[in-house]
N, C-alpha and C positions, 0 to 999 in steps of 0.2 A: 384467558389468553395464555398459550403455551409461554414457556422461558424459552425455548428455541424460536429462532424466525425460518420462516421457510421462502423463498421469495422466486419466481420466474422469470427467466431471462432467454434472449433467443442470442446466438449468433450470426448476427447479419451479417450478409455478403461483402456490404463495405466495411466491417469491423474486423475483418480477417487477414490475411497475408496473402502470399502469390501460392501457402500452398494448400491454400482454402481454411485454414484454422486461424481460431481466434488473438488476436493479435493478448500479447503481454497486458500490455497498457490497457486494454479495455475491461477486461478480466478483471485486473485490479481495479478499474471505475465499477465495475457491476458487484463488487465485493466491497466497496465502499458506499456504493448504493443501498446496498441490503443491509449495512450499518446503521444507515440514516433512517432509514423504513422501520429496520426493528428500534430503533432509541426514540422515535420520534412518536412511534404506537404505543408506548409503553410510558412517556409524559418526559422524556429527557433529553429530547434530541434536537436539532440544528433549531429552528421553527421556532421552539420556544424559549430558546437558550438565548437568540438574540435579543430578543424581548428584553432582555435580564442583562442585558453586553456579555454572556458570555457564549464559549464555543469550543465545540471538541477541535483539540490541533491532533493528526496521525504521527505519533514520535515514531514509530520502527512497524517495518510492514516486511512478511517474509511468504511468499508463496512456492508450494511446489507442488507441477504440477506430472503424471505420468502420463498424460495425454491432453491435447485443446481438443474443445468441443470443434466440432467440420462446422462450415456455414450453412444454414439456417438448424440447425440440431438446437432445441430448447432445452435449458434444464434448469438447476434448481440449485440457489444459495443458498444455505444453510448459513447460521450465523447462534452465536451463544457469547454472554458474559461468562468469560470463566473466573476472571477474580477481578476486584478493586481497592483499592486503596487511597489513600487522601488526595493526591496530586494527580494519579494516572488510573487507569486501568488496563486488563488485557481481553477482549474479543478474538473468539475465533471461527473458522469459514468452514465448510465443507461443501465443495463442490459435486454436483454429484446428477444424475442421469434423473427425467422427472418420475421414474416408480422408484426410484434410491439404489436399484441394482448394480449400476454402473458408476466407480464413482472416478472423478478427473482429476481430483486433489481436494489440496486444503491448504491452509493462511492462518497465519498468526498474525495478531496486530495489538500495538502499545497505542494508545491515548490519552493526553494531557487534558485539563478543561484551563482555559485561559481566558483572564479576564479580556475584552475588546479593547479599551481603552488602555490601559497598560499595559499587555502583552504579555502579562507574566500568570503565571499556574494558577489558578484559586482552588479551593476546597472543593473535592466533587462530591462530597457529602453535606456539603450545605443546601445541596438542590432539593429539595420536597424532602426532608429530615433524610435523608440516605436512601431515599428509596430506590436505588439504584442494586443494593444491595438484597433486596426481594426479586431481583432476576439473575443471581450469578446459578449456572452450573458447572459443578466442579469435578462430576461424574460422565463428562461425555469426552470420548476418546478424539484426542488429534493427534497423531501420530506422526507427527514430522517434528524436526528439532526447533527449539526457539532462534529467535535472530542472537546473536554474540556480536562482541563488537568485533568490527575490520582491523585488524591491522593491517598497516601499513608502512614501508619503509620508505626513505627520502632518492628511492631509486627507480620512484612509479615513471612513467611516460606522460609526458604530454599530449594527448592525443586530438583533441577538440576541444576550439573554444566557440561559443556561441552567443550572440543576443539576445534578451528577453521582451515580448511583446504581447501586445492584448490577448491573445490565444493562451497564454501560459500562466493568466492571473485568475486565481478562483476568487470565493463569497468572502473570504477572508483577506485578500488584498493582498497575497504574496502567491507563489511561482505553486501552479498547482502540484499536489505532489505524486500523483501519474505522470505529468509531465514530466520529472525528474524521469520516473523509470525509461519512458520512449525515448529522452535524450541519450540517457545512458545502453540503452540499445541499438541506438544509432552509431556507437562506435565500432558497431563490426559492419563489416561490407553486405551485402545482401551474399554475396556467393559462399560465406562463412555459413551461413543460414541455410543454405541448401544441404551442406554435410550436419550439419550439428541443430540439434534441438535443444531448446532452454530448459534443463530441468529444473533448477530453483532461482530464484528471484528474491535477494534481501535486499533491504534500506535502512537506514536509521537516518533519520533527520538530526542537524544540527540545530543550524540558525537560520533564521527568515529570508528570504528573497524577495526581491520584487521586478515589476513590467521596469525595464528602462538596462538592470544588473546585468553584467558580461558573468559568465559561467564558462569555466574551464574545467577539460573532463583530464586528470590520474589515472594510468590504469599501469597496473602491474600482473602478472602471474606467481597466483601461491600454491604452494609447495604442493597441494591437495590436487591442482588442476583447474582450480577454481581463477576465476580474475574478481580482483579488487578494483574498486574505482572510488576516487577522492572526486566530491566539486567544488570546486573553490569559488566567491564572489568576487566582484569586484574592491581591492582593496585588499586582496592575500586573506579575505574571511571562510574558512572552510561551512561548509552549508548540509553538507549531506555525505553517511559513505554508502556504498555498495556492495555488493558482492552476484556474481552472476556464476552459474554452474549449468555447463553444457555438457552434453552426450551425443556420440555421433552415431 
């Protein structure tokens, strides 16, 4: 079995936007998809880990992309361990057309492995003696920047606050974390959308959420051009930041 995953995906008509491409959020479900498929073929992933109480959490997800696949265009996830370490690890994406000529971007992504029942980090090298480590490559080019942390100043906006509800809860019993990205792209109008295209897309996760938490969206303009976005939980708990990067 390759160290690379390679995996197929279509973009469906209802997965897309008013301007036929594939929406943010799904993108990142089919890049989390291909996560799951490669860790899960290779003895470490979601499947067997609950067995064990435990489970991969996504700490920080940053995508950028030069172009979205059009509705029904098929193509192809690519996906690699590029390093790990006790606590986390780093996986990364390549999006790309299904002979590899074309390609749409690429993702970076942090992972924690946390116990179920306490919620806190466990050792990812305890799972089958580290064999997790027999699939890093550290030789395959991603050519976009890692996620950084957000700053933020105490002068963001208030923009939206929202409810959380059975649609926004995954396998792990808090606010799925796509959901975050779709909420926090719902702070611009649709007609913003028309002029501007989303070129990169970061997160980092805080703290846990769940179905029932009121969520409030921060959003500022930094200095780059870029908007930052703060979520906050219910209780003044920051939960997650953002950062979104448009092009007209």
């Amino acid at each position: 079995m390759e160290k690379v995953g390679r995996y197929e995906f279509m973009a469906e008509p209802f997965h897309c936007d008013f301007s036929g491409r594939l929406f943010m959020g799904h993108l990142g479900n089919h890049l989390l998809n291909a996560a799951d498929f490669h860790s899960t073929d290779r003895g470490f992933g979601m499947k067997y880990l609950m067995t064990i109480q435990r489970s991969w959490v996504l700490s920080r997800l940053a995508i950028e992309v030069d172009e979205m696949p059009g509705q029904h265009t098929r193509f192809n996830v690519e996906t690699w361990v590029e390093n790990a370490m006790r606590y986390f690890t780093s996986r990364n994406f390549r999006i790309c057309s299904l002979d590899g000529t074309k390609v749409y971007g690429y993702g970076r992504s942090i992972w924690a492995m946390i116990d179920t029942e306490t919620r806190q980090p466990t050792d990812i090298f305890a799972i089958d003696n580290g064999a997790i480590k027999e699939w890093i490559v550290d030789d395959k080019e991603c050519p976009i920047a890692k996620g950084g942390r957000v700053k933020m100043g105490n002068e963001a906006e208030l923009v939206h606050t929202i409810d959380t509800y059975y649609n926004d809860v995954d396998i792990n019993g808090h606010i799925n974390s796509v959901k975050y990205i779709e909420h926090v792209l719902d702070l611009w109008p649709i007609e913003w959308y028309r002029e501007h295209h989303l070129k990169r897309f970061e997160i980092a996760y805080v703290a846990e959420a769940h179905g029932g938490d009121q969520l409030s969206f921060y959003r500022e303009l930094a200095a780059d051009g870029s908007y930052n976005v703060r979520i906050i939980k219910s209780g003044d708990v920051e939960v997650a930041r953002a950062t979104a990067t448009f092009r007209e």
